[in-house]
PDB file of the backbone (N, CA, C, O) and the ligand in Angstrom, with CONECT records:
HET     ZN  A 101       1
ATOM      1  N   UNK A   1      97.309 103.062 107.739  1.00  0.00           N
ATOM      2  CA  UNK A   1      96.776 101.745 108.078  1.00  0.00           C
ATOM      3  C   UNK A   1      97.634 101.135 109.163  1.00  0.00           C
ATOM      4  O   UNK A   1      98.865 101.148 109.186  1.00  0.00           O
ATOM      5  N   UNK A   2      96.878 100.635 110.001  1.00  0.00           N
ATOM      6  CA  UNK A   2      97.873  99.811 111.357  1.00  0.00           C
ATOM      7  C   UNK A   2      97.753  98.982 111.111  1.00  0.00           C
ATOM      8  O   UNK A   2      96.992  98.495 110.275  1.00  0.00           O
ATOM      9  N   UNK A   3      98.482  98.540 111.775  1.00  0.00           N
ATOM     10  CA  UNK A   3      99.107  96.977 112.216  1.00  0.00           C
ATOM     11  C   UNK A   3      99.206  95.966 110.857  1.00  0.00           C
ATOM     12  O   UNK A   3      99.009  94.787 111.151  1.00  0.00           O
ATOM     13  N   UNK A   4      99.515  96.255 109.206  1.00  0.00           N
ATOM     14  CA  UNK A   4      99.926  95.653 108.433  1.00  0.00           C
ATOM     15  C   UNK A   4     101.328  95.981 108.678  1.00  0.00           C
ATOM     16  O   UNK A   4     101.881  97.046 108.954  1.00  0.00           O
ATOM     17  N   UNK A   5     101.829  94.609 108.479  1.00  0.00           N
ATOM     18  CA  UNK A   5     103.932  94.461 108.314  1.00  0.00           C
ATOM     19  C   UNK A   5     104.097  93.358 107.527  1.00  0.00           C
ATOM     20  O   UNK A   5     103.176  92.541 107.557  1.00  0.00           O
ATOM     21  N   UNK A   6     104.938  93.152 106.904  1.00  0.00           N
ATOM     22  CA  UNK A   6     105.156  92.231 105.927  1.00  0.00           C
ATOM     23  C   UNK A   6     105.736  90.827 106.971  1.00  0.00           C
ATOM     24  O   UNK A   6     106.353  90.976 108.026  1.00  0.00           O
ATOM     25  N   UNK A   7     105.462  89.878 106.532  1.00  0.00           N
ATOM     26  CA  UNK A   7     105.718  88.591 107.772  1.00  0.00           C
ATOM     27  C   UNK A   7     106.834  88.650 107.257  1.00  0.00           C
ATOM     28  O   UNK A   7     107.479  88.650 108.306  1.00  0.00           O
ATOM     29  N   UNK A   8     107.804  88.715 106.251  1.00  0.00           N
ATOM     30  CA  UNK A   8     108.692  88.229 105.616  1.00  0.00           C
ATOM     31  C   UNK A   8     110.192  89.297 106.039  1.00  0.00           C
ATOM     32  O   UNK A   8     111.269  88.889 106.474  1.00  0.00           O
ATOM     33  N   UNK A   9     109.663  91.193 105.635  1.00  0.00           N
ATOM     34  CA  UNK A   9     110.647  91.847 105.792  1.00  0.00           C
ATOM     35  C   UNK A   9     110.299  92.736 106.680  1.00  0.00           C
ATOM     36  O   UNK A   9     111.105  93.651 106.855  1.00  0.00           O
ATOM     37  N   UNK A  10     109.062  92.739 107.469  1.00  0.00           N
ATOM     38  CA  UNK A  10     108.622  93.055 108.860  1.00  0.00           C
ATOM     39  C   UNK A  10     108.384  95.029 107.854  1.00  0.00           C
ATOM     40  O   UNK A  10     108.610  95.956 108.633  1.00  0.00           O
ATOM     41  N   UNK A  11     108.083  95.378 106.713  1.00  0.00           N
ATOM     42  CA  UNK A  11     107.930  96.596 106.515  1.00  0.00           C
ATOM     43  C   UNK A  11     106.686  96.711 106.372  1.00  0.00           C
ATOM     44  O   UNK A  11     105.972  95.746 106.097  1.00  0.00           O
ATOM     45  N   UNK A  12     106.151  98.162 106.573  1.00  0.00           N
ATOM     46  CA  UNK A  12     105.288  98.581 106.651  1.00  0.00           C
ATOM     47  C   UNK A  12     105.012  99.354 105.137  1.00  0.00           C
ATOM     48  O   UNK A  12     105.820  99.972 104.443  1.00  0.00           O
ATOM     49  N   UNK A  13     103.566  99.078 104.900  1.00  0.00           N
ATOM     50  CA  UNK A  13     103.339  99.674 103.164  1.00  0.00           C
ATOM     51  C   UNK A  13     103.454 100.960 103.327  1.00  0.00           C
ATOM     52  O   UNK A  13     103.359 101.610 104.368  1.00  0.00           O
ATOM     53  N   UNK A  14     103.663 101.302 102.267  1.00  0.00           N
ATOM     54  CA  UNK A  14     103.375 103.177 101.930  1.00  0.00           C
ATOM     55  C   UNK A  14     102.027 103.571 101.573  1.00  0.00           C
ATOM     56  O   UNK A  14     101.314 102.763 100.978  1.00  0.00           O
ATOM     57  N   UNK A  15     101.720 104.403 101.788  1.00  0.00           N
ATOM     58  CA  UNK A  15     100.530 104.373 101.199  1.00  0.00           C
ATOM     59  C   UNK A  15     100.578 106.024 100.284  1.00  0.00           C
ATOM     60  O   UNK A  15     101.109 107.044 100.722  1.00  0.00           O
ATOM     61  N   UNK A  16      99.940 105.894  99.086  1.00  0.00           N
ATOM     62  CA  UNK A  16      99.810 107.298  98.491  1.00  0.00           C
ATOM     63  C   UNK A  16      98.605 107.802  98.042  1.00  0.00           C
ATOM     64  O   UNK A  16      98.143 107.109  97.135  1.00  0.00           O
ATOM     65  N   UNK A  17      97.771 108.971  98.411  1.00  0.00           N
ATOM     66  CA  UNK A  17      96.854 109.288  97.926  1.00  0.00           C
ATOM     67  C   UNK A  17      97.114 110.583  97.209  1.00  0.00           C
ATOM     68  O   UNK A  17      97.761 111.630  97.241  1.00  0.00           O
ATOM     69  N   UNK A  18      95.903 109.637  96.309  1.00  0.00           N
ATOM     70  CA  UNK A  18      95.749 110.765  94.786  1.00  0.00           C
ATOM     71  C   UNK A  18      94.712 111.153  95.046  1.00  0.00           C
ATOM     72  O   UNK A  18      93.950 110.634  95.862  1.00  0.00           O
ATOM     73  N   UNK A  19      94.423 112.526  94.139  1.00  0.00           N
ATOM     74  CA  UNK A  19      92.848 112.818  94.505  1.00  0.00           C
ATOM     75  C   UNK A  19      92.630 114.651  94.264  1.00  0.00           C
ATOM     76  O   UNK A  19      93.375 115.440  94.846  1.00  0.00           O
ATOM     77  N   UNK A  20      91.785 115.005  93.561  1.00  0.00           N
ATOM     78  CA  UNK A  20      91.038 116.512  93.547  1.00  0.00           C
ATOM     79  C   UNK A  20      90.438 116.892  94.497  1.00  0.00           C
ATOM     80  O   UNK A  20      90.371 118.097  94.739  1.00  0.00           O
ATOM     81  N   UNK A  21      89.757 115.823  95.397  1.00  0.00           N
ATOM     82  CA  UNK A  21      88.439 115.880  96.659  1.00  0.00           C
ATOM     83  C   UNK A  21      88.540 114.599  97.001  1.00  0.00           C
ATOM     84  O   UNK A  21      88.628 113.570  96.332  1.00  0.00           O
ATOM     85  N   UNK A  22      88.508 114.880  98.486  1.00  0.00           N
ATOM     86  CA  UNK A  22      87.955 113.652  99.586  1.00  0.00           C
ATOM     87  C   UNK A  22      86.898 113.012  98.622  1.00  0.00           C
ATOM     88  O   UNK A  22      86.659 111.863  98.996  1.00  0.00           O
ATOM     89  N   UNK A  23      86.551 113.184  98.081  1.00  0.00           N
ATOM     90  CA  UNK A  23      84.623 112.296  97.123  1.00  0.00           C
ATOM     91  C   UNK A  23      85.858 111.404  96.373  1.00  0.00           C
ATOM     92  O   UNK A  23      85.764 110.205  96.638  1.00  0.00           O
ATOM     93  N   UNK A  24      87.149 111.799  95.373  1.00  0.00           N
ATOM     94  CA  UNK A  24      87.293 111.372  94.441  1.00  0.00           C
ATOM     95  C   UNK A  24      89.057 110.831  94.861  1.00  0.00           C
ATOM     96  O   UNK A  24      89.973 110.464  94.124  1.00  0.00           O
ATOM     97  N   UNK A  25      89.005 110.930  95.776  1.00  0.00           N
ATOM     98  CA  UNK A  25      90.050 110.365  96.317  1.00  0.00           C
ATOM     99  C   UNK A  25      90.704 108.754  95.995  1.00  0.00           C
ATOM    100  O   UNK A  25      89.957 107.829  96.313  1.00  0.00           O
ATOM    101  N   UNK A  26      91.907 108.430  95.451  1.00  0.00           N
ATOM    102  CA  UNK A  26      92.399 106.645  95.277  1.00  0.00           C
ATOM    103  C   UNK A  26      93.482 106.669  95.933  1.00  0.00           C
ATOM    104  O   UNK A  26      94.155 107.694  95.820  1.00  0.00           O
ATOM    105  N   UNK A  27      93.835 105.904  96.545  1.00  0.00           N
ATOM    106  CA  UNK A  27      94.862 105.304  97.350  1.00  0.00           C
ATOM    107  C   UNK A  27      95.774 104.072  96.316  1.00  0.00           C
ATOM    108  O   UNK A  27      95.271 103.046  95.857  1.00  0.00           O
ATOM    109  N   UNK A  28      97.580 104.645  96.086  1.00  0.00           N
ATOM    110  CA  UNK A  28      97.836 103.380  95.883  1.00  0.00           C
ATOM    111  C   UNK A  28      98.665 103.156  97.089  1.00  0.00           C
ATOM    112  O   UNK A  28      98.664 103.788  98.146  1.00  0.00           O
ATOM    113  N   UNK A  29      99.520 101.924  96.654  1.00  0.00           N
ATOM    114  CA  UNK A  29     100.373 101.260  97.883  1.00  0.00           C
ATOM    115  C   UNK A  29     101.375 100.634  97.076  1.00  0.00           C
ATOM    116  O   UNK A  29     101.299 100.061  95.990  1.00  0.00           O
ATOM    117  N   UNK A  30     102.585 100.932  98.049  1.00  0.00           N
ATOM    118  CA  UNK A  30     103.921 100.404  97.911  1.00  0.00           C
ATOM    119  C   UNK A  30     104.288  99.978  98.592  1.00  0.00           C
ATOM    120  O   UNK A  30     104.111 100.302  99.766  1.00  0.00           O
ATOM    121  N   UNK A  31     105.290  98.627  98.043  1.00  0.00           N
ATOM    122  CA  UNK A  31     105.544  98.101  99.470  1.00  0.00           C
ATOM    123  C   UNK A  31     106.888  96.765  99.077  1.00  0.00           C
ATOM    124  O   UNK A  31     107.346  96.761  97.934  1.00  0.00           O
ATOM    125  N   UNK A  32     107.251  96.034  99.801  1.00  0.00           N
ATOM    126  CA  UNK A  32     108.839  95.302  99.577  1.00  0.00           C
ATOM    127  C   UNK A  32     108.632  94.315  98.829  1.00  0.00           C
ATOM    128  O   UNK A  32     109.534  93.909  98.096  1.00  0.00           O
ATOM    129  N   UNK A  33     107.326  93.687  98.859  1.00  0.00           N
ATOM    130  CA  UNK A  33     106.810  92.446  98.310  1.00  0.00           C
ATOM    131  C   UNK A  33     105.348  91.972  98.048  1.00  0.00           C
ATOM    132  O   UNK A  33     104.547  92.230  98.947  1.00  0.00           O
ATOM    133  N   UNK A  34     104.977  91.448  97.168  1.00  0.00           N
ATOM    134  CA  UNK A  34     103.743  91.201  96.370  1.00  0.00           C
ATOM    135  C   UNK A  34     102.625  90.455  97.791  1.00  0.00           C
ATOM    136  O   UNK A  34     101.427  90.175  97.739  1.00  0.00           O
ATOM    137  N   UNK A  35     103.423  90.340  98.737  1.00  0.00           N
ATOM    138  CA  UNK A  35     102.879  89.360  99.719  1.00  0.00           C
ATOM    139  C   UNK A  35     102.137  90.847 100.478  1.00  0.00           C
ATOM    140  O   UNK A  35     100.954  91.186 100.471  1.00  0.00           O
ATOM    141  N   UNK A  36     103.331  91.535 101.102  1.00  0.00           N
ATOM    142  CA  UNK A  36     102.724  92.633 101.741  1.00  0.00           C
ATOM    143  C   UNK A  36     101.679  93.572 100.694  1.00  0.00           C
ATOM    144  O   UNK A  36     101.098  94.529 101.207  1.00  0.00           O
ATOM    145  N   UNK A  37     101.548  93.389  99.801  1.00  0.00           N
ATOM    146  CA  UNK A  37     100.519  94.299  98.881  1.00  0.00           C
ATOM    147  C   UNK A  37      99.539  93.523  99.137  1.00  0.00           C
ATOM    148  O   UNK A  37      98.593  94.135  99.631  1.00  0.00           O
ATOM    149  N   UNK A  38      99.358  92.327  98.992  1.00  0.00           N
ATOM    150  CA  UNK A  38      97.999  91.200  99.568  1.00  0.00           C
ATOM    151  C   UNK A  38      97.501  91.833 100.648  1.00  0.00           C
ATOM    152  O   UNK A  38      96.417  92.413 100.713  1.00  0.00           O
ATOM    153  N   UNK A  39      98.267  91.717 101.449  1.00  0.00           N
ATOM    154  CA  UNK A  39      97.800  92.310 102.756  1.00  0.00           C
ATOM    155  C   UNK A  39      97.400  93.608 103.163  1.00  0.00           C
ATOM    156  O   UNK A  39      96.596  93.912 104.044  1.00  0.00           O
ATOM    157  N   UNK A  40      97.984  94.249 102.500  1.00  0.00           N
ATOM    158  CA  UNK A  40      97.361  95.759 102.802  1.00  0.00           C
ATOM    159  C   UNK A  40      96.114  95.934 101.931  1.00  0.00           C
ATOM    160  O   UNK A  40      95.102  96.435 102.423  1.00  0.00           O
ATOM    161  N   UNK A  41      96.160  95.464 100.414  1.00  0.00           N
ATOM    162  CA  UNK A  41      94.482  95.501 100.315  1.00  0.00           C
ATOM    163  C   UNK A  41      93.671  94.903 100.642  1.00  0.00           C
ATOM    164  O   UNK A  41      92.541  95.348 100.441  1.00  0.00           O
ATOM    165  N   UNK A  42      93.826  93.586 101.314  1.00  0.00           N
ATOM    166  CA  UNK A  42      92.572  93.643 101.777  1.00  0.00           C
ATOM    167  C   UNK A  42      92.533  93.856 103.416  1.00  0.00           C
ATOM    168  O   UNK A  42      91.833  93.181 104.170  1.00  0.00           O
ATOM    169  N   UNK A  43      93.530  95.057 103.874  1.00  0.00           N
ATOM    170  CA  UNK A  43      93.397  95.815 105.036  1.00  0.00           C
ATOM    171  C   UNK A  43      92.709  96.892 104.402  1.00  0.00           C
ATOM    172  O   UNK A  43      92.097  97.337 105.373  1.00  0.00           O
ATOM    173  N   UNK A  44      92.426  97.536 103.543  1.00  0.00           N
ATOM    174  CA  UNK A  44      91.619  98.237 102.658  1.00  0.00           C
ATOM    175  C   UNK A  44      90.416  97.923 102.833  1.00  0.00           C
ATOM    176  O   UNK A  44      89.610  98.590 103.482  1.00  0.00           O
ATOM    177  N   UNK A  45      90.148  96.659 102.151  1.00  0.00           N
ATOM    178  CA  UNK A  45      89.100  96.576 101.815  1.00  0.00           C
ATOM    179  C   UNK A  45      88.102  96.311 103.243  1.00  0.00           C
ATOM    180  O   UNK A  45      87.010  96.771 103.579  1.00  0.00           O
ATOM    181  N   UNK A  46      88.842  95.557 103.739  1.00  0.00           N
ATOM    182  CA  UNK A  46      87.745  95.557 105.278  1.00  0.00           C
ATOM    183  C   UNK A  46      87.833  97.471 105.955  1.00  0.00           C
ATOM    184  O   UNK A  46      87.091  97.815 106.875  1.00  0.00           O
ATOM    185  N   UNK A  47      88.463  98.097 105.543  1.00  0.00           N
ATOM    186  CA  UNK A  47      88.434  99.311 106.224  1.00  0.00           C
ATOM    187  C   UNK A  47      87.791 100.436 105.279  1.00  0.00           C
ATOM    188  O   UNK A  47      88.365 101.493 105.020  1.00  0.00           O
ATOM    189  N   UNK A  48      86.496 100.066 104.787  1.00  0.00           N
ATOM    190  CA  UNK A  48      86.073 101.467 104.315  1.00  0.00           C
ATOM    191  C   UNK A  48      85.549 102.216 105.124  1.00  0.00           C
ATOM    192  O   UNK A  48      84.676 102.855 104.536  1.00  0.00           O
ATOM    193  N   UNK A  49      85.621 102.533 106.345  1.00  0.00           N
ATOM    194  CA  UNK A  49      85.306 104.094 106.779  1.00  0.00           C
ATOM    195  C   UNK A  49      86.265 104.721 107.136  1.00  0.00           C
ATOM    196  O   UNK A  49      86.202 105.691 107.893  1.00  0.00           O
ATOM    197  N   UNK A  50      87.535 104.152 106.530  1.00  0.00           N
ATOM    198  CA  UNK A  50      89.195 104.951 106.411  1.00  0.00           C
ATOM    199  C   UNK A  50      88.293 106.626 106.041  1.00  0.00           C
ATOM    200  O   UNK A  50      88.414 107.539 106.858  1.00  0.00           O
ATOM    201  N   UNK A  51      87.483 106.813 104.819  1.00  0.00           N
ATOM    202  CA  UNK A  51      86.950 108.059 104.287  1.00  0.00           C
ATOM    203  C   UNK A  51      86.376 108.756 105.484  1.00  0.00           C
ATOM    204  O   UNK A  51      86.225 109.972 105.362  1.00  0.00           O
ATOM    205  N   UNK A  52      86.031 108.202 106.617  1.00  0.00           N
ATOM    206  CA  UNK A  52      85.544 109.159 107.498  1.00  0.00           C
ATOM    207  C   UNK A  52      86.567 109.454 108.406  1.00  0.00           C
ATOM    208  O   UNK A  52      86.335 110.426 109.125  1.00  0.00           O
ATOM    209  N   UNK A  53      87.826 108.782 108.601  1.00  0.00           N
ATOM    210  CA  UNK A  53      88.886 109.540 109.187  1.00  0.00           C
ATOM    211  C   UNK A  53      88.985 110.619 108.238  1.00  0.00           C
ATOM    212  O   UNK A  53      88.914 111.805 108.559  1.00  0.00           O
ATOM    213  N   UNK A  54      89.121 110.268 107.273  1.00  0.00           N
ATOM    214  CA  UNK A  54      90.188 111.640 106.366  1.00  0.00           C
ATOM    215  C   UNK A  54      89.477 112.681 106.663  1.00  0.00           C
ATOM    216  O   UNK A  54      90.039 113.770 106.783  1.00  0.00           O
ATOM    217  N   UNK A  55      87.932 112.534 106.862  1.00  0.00           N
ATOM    218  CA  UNK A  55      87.181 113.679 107.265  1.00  0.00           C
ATOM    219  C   UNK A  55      86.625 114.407 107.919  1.00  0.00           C
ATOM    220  O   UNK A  55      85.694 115.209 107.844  1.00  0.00           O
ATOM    221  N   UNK A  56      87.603 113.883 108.891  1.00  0.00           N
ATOM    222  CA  UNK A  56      87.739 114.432 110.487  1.00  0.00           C
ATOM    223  C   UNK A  56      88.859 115.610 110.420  1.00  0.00           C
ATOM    224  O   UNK A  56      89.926 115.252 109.921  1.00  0.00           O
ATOM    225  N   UNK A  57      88.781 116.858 110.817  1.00  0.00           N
ATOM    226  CA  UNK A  57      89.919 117.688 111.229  1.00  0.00           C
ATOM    227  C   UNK A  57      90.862 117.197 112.211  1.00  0.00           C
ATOM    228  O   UNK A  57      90.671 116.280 113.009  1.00  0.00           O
ATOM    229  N   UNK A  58      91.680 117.756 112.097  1.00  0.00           N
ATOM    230  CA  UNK A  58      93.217 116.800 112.632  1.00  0.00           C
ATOM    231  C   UNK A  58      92.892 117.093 114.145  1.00  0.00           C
ATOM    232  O   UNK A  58      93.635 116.666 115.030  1.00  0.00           O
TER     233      UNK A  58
HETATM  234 ZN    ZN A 101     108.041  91.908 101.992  1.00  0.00          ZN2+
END
């Protein structure tokens, strides 16, 4: 995910995906502060065709 940073400690989330298949794939997120977790989900949530990157060959 771009351009999320925490206003506070300027870090960038982690992101971890779980998953058997691209279909069944979850994403969590880590990150320095409850503020930057705000922000990265709902950088999530406005970004659902994140699934059609993943399903692009590199
Ligand atoms: Zn923070």
């Amino acid at each position: 995910m771009r351009g999320v940073r925490c206003p506070e400690h300027h870090q960038a989330p982690r992101l971890h995906f779980h998953g058997v298949s691209l279909d069944e794939i979850t994403i969590s997120l880590s990150g320095c502060c409850a503020r930057l977790m705000e922000l990265a989900n709902a950088q999530i949530a406005l970004a659902e065709p994140v699934r059609e990157d993943l399903r692009k060959p590199a």
